[in-house]
Gaussian input, Z-matrix of N, CA and C with variables (Angstrom, degrees):
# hf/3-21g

backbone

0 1
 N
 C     1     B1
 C     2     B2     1     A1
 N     3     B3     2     A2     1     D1
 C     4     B4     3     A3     2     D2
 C     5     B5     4     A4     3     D3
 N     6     B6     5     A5     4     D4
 C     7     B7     6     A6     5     D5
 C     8     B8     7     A7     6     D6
 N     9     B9     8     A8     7     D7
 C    10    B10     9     A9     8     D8
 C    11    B11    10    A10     9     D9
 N    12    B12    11    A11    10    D10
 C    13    B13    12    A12    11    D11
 C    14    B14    13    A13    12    D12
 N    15    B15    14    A14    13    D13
 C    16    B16    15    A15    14    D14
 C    17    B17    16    A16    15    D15
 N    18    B18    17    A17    16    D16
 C    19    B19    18    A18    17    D17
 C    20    B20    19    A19    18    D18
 N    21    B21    20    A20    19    D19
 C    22    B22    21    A21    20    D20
 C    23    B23    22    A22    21    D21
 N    24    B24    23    A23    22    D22
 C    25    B25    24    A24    23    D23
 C    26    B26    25    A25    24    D24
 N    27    B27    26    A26    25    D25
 C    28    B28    27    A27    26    D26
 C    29    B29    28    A28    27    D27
 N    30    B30    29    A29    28    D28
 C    31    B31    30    A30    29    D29
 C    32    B32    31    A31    30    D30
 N    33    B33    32    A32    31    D31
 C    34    B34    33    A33    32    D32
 C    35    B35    34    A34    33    D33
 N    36    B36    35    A35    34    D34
 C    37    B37    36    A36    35    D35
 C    38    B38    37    A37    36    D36
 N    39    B39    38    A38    37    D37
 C    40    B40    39    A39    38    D38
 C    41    B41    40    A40    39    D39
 N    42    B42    41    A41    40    D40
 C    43    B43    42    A42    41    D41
 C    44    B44    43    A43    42    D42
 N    45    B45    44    A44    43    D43
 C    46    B46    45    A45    44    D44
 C    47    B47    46    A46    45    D45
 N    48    B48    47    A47    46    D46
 C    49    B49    48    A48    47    D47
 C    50    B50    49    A49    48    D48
 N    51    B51    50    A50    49    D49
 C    52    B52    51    A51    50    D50
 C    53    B53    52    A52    51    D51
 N    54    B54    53    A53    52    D52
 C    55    B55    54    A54    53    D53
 C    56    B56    55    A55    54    D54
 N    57    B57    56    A56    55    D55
 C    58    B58    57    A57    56    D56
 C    59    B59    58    A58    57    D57
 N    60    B60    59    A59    58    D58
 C    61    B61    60    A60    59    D59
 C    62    B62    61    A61    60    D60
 N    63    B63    62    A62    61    D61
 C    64    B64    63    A63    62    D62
 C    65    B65    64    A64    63    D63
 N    66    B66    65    A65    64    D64
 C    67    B67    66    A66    65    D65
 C    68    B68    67    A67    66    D66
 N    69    B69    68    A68    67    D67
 C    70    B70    69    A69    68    D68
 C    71    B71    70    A70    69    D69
 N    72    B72    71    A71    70    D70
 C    73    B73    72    A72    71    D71
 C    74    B74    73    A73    72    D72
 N    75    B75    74    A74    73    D73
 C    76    B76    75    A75    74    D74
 C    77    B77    76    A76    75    D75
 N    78    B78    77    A77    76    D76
 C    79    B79    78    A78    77    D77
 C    80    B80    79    A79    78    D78
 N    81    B81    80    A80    79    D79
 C    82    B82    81    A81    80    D80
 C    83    B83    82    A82    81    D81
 N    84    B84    83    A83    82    D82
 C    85    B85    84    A84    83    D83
 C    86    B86    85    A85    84    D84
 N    87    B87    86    A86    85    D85
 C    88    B88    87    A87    86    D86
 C    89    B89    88    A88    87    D87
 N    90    B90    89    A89    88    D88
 C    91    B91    90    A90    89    D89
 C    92    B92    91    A91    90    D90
 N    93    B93    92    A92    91    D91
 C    94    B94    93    A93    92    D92
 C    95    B95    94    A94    93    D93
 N    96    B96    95    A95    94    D94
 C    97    B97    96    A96    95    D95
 C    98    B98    97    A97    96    D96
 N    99    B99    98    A98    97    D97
 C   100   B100    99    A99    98    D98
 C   101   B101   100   A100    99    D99
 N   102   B102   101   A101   100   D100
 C   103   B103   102   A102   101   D101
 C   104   B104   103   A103   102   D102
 N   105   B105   104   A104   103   D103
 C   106   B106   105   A105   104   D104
 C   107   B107   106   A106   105   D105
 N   108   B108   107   A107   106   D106
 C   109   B109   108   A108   107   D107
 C   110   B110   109   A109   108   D108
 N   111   B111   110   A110   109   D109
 C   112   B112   111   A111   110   D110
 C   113   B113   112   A112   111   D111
 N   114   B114   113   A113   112   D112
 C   115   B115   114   A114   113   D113
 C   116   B116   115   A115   114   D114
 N   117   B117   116   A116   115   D115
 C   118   B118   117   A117   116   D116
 C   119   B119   118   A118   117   D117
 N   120   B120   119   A119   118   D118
 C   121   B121   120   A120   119   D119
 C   122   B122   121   A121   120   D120
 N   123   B123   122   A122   121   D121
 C   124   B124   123   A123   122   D122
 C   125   B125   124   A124   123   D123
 N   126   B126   125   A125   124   D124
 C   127   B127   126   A126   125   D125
 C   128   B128   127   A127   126   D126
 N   129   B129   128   A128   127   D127
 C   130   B130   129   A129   128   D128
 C   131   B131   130   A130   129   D129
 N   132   B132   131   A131   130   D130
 C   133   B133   132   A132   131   D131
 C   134   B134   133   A133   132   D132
 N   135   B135   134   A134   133   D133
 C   136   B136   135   A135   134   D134
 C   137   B137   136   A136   135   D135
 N   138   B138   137   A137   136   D136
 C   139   B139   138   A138   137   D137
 C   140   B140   139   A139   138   D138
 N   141   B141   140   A140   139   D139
 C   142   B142   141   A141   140   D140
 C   143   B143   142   A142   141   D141
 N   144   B144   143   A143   142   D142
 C   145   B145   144   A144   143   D143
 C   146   B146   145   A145   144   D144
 N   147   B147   146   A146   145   D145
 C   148   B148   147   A147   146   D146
 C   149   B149   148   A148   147   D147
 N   150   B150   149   A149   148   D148
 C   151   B151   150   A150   149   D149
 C   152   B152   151   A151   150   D150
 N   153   B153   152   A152   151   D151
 C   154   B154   153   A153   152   D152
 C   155   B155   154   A154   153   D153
 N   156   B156   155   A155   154   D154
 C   157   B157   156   A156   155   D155
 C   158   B158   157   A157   156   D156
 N   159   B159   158   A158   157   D157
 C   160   B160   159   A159   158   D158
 C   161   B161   160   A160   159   D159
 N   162   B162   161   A161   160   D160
 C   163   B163   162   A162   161   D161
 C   164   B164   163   A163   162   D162
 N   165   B165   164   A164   163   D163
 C   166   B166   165   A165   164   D164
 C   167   B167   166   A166   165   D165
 N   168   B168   167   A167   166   D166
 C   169   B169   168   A168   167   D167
 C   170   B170   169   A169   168   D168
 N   171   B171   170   A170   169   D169
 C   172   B172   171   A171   170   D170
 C   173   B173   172   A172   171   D171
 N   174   B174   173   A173   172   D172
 C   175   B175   174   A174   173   D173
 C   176   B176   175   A175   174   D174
 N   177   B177   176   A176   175   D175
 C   178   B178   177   A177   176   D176
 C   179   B179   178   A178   177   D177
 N   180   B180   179   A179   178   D178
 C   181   B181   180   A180   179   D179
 C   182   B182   181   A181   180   D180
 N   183   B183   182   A182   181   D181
 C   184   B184   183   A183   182   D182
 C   185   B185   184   A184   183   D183
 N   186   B186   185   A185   184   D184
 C   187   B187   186   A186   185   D185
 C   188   B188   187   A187   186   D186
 N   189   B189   188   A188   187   D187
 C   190   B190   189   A189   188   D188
 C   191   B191   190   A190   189   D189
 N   192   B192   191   A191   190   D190
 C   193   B193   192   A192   191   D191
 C   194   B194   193   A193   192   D192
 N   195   B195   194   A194   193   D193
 C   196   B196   195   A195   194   D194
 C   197   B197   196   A196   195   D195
 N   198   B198   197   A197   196   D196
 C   199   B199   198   A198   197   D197
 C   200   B200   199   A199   198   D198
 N   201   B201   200   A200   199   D199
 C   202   B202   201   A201   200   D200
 C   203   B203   202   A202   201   D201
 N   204   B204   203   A203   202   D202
 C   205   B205   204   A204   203   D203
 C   206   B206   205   A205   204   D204
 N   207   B207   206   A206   205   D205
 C   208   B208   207   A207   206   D206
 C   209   B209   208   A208   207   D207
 N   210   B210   209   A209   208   D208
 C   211   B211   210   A210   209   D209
 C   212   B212   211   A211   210   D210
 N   213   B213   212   A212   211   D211
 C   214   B214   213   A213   212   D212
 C   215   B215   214   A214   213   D213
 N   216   B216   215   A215   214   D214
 C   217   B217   216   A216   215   D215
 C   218   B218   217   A217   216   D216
 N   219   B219   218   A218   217   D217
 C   220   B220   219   A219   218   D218
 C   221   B221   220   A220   219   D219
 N   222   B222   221   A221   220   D220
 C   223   B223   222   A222   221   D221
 C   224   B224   223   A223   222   D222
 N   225   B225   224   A224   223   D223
 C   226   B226   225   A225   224   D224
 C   227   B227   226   A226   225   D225
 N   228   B228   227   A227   226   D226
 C   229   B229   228   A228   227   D227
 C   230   B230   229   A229   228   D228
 N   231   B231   230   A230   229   D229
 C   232   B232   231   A231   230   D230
 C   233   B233   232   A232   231   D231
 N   234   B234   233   A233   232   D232
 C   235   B235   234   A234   233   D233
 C   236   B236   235   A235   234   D234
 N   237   B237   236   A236   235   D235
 C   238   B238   237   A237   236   D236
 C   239   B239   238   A238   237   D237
 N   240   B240   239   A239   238   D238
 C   241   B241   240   A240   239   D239
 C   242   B242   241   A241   240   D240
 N   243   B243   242   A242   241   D241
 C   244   B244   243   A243   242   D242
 C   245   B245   244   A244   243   D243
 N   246   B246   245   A245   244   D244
 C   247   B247   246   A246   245   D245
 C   248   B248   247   A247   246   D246
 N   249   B249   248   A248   247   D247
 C   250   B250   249   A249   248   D248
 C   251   B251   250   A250   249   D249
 N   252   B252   251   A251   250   D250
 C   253   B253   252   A252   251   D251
 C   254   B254   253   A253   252   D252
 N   255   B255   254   A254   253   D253
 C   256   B256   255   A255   254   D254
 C   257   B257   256   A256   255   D255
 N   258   B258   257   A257   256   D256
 C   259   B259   258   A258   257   D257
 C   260   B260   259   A259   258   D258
 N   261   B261   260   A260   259   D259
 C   262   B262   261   A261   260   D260
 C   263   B263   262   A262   261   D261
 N   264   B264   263   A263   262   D262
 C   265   B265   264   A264   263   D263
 C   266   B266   265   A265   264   D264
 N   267   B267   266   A266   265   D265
 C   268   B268   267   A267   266   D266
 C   269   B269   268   A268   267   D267
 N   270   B270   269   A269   268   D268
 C   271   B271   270   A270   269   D269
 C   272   B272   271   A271   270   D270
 N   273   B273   272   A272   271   D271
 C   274   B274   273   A273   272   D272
 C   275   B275   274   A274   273   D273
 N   276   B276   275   A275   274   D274
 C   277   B277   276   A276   275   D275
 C   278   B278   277   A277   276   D276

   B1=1.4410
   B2=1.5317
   B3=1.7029
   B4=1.5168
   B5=1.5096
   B6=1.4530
   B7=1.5994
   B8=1.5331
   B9=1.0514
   B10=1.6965
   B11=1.4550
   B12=1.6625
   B13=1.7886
   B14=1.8459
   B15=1.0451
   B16=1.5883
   B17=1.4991
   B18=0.9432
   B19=1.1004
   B20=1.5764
   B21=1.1589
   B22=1.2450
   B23=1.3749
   B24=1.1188
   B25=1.7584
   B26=1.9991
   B27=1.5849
   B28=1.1409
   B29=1.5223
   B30=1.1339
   B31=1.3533
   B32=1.7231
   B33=1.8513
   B34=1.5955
   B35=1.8900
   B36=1.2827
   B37=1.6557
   B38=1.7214
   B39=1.3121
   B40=1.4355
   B41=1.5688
   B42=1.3546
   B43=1.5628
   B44=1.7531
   B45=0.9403
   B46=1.5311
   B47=1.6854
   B48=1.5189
   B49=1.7584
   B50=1.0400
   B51=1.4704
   B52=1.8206
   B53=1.5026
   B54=1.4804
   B55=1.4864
   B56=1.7766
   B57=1.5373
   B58=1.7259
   B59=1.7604
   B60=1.3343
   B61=1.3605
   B62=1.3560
   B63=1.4521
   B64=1.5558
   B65=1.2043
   B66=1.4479
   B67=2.0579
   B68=1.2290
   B69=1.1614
   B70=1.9189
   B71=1.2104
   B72=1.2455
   B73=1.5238
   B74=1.1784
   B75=0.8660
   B76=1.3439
   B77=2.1038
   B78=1.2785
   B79=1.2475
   B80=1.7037
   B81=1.7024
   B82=1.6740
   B83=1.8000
   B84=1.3267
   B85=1.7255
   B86=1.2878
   B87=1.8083
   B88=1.2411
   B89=1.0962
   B90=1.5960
   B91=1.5492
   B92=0.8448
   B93=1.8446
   B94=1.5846
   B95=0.7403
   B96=1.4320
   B97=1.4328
   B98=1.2583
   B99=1.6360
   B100=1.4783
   B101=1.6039
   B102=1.1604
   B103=1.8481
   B104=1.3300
   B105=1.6746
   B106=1.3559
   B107=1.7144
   B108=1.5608
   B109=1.1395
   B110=1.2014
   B111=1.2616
   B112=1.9878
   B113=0.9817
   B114=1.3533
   B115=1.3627
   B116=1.4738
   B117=2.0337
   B118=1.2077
   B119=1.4947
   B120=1.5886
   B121=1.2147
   B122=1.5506
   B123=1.5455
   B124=1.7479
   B125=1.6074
   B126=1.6312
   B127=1.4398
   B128=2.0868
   B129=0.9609
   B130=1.5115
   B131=2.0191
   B132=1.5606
   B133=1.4137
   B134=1.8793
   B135=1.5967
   B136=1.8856
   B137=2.0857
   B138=0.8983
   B139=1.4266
   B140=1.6755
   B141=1.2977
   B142=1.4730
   B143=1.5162
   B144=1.2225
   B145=1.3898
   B146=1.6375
   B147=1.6630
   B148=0.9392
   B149=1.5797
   B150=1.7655
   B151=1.6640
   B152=1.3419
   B153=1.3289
   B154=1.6236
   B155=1.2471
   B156=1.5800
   B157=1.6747
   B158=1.8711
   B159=1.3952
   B160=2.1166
   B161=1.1878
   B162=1.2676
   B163=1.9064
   B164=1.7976
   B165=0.7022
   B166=1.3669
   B167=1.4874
   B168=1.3639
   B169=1.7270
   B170=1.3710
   B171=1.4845
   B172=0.8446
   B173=1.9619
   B174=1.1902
   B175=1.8228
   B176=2.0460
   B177=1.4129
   B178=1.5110
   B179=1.5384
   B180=1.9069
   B181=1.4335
   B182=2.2447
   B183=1.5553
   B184=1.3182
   B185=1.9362
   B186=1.0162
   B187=1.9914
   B188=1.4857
   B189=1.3683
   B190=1.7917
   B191=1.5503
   B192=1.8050
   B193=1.6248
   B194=1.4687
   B195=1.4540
   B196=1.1571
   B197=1.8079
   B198=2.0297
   B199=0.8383
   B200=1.4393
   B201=1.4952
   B202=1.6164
   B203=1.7262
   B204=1.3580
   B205=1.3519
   B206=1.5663
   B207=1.3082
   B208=1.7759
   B209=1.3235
   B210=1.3112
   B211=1.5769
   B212=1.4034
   B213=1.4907
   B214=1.1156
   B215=1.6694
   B216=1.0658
   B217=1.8029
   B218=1.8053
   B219=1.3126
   B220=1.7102
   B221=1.4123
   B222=1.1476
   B223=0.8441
   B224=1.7099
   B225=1.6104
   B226=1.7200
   B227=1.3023
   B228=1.8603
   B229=1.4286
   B230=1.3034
   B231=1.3523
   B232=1.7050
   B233=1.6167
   B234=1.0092
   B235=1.4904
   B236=1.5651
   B237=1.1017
   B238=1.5003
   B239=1.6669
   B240=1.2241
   B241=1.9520
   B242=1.6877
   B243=1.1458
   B244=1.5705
   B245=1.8063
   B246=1.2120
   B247=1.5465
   B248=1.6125
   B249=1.2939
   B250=1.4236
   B251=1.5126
   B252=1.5311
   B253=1.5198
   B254=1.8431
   B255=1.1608
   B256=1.6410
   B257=1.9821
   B258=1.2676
   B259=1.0228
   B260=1.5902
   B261=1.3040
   B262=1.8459
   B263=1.5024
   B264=1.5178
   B265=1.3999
   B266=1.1943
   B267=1.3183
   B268=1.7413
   B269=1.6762
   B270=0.8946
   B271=1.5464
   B272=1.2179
   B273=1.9000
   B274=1.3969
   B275=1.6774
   B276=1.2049
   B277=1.3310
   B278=1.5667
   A1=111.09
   A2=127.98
   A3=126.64
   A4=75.46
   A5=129.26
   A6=123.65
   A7=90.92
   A8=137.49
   A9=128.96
   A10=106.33
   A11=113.63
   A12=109.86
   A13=94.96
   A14=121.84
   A15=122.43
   A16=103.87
   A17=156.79
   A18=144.00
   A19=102.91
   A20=117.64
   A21=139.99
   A22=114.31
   A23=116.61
   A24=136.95
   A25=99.48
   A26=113.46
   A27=106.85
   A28=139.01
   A29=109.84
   A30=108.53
   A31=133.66
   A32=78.93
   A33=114.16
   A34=104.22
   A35=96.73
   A36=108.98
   A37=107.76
   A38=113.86
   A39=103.56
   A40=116.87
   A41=115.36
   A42=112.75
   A43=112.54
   A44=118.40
   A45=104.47
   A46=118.51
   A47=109.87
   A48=103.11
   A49=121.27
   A50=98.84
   A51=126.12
   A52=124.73
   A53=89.91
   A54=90.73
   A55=120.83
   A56=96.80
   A57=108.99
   A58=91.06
   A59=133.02
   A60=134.77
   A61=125.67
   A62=108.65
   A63=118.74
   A64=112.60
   A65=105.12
   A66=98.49
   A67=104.83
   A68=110.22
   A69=136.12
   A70=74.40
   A71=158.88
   A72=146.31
   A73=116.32
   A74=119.87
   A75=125.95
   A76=129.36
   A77=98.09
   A78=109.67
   A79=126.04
   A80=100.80
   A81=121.75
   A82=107.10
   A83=89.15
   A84=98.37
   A85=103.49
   A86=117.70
   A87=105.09
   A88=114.34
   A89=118.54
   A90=166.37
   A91=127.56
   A92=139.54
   A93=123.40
   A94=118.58
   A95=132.70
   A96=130.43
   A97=118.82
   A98=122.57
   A99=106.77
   A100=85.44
   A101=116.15
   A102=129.07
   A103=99.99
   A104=107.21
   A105=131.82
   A106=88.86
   A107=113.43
   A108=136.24
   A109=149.35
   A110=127.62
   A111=117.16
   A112=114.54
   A113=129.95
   A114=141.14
   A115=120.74
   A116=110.11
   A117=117.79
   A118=132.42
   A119=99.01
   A120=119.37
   A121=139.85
   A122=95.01
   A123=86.85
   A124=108.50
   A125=111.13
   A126=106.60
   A127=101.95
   A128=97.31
   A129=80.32
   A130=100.64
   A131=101.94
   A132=113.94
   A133=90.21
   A134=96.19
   A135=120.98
   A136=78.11
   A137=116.74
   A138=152.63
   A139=116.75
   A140=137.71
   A141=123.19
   A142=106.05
   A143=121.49
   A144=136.36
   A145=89.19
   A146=133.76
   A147=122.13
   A148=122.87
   A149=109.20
   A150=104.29
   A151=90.28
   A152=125.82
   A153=150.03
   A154=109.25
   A155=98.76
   A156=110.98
   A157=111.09
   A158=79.88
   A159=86.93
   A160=118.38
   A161=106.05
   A162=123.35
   A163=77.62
   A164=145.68
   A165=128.00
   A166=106.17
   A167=123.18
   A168=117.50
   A169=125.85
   A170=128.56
   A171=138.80
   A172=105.82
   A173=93.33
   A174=81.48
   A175=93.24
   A176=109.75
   A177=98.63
   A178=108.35
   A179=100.59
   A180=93.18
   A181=124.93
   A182=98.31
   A183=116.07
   A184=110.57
   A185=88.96
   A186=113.54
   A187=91.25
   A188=134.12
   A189=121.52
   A190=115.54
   A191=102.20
   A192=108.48
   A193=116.00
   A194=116.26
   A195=149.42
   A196=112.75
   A197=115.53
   A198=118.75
   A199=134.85
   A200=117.85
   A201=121.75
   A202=96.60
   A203=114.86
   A204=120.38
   A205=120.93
   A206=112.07
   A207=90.41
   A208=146.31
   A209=101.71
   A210=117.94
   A211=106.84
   A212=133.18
   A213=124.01
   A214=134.96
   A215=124.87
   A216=123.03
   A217=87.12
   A218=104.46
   A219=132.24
   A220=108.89
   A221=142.54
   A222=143.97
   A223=114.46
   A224=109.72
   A225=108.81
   A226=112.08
   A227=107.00
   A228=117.85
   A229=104.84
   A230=109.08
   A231=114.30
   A232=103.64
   A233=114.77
   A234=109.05
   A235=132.01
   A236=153.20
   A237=137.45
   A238=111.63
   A239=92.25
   A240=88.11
   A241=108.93
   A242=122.69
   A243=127.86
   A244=81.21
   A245=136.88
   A246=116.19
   A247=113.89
   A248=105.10
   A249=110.70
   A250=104.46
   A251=92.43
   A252=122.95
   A253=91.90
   A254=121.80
   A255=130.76
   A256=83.10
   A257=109.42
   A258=119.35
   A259=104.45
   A260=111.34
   A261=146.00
   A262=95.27
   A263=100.34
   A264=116.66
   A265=102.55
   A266=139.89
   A267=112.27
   A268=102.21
   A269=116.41
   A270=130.15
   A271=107.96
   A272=112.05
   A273=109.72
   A274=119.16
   A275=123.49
   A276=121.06
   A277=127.08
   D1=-36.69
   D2=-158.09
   D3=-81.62
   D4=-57.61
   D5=-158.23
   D6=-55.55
   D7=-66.14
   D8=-158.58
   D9=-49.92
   D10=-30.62
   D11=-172.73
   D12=-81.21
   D13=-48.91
   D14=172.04
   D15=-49.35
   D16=-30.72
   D17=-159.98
   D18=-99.41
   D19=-66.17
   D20=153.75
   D21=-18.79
   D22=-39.49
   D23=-162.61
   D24=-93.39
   D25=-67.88
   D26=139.18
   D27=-15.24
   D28=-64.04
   D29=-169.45
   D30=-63.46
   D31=-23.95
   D32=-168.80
   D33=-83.13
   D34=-41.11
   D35=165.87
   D36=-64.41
   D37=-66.79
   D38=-175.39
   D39=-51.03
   D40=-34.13
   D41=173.64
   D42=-74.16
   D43=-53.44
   D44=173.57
   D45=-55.07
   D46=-33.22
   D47=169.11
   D48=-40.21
   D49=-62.02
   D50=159.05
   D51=-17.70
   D52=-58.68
   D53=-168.11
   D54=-93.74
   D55=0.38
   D56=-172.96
   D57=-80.97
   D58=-20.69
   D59=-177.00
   D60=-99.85
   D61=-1.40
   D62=175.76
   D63=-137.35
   D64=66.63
   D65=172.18
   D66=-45.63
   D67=-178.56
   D68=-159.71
   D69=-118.23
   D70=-86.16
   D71=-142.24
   D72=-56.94
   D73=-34.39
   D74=-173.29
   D75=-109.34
   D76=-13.33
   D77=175.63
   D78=81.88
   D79=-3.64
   D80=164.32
   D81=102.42
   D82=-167.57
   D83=-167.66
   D84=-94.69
   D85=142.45
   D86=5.24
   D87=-124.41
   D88=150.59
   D89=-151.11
   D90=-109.26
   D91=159.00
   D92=130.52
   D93=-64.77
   D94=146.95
   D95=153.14
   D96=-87.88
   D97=137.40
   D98=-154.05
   D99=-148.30
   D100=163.91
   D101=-154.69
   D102=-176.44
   D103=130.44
   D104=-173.36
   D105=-99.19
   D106=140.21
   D107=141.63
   D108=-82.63
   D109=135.31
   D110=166.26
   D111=-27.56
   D112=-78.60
   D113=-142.97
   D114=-125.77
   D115=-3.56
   D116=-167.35
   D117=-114.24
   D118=-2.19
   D119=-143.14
   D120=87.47
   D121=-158.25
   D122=162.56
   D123=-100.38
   D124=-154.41
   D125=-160.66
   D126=-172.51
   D127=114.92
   D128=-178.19
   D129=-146.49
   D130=150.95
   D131=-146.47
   D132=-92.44
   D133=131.51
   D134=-168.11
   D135=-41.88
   D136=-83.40
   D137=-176.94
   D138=-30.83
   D139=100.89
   D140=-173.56
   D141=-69.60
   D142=146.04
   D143=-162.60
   D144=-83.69
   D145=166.70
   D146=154.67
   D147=-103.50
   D148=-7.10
   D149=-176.16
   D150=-158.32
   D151=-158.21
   D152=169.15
   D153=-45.21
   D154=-60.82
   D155=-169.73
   D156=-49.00
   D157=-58.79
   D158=-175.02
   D159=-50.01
   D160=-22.85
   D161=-166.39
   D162=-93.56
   D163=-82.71
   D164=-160.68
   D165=-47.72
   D166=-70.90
   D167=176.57
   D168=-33.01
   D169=-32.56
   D170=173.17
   D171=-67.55
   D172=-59.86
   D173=-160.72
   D174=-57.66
   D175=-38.08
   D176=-162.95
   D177=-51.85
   D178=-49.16
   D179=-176.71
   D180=-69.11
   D181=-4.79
   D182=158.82
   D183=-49.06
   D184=-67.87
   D185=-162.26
   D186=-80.87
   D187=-18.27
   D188=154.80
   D189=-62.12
   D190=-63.59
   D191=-175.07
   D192=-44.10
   D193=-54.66
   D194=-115.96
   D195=-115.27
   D196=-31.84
   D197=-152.07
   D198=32.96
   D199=26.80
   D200=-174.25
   D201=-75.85
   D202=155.40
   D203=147.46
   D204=-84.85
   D205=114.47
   D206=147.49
   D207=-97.06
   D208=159.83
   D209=-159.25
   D210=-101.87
   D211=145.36
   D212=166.20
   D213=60.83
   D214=-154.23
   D215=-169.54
   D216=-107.93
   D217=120.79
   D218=137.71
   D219=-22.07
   D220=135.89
   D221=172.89
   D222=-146.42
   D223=175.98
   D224=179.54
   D225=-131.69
   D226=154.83
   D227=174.69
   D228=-114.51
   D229=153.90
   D230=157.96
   D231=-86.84
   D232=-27.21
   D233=175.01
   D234=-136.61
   D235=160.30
   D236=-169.85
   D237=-71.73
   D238=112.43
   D239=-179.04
   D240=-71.75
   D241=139.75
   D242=-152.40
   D243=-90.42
   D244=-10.59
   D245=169.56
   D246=-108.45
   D247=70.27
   D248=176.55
   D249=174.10
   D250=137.89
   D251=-163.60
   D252=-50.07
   D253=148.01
   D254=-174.86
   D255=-119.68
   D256=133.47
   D257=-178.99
   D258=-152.80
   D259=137.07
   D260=-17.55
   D261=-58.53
   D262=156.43
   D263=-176.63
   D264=-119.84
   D265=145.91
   D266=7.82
   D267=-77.66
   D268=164.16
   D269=163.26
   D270=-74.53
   D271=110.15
   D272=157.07
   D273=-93.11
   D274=147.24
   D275=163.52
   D276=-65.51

């Protein structure tokens, strides 16, 4: 019975790891990472993130440069949506 709850327990961890790195909207990493603002719009990074981590570094070092607030859940692109601020600028390829 303890091995079936360990395993079980396991399994439930490896699937949420899983699933914190592949939103459904977006189809997973790697992505833009893109973040709605208060007062600024949206916002999405020149650069595709490669996991969770980058998508977090990115918006912090966003809301350092930038003083923007963000609003709401982070989200991902497969490609740069042409209505939202591209940040850092200029966009290199």
């Amino acid at each position: 019975m303890i091995a079936k709850l360990f395993l079980a327990g396991a399994f439930a961890v490896l699937t949420i790891a899983a699933l914190a790195d592949r939103p459904a909207e977006a189809g997973g990493y790697p992505a833009h990472q893109c973040t709605a603002t208060e007062s600024h719009g949206d916002f999405c990074s020149c650069k595709k993130v490669d996991n969770h981590e980058g998508g977090n570094q990115w918006i912090k070092s966003l809301v350092e440069a930038t003083q923007v607030k963000p609003s709401g859940k982070p989200w991902l692109e497969d490609s740069l949506p042409s209505n939202a601020t591209w940040w850092p600028r200029p966009c290199r390829g």
